[in-house]
C-alpha positions, 0 to 999 in steps of 0.5 A: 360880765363873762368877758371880764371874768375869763379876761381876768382869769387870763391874765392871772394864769399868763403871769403865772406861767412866765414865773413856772417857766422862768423858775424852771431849771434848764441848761443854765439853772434858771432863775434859782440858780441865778439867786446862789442856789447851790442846786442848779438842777432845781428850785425845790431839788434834785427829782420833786422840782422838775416834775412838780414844775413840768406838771404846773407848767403843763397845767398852767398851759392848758388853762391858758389854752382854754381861755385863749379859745374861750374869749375869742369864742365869746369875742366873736359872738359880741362883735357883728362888725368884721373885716369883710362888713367894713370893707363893703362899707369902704368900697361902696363910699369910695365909688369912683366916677368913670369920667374922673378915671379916664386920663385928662387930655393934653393941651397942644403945645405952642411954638413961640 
């Protein structure tokens, strides 16, 4: 239940970040320009639009930090199986006779 809550959560702010960041103005005006905004320094204006968007984009990030952390967190304690166990389990199936590792003896070969 936790795991889909966080997962959703995640993926809200994942798209949200991509709209803040491509909404943001950078040397080419970003996305408001792009529609005829006659302000390419900003969507909202000149000075408000850069630093509300830097502020949503910060905020955003450190939310998806978190919740990054957080469903490896929780990923790591449901899952008792890791690389290392199946590897093990691999080595100890695939055992290998020594009698089948050494190399077949050739057949003399006859002169006709």
């Amino acid at each position: 239940m936790l795991e889909t809550v966080v997962t959703v959560i995640h993926v809200l702010v994942a798209l949200f970040m991509i709209l803040v960041v491509l909404v943001q103005g950078g040397n080419s005006g970003g996305v408001g320009a792009a529609f005829g905004g006659g302000n390419s320094s900003g969507v909202l204006g000149a000075t408000g639009a850069q630093t509300l968007l830097s502020k949503m984009t910060y905020g955003v990030a450190i939310v998806f930090m978190i919740t990054s952390v957080s469903l490896s967190v929780i990923q790591g304690n449901s899952g008792k199986v890791g690389l290392k166990e199946k590897l093990q389990k691999a080595s100890t199936t695939e055992q290998v006779d020594p009698k089948a590792a050494e190399p077949a003896a050739e057949e003399p070969k006859q002169d006709k």
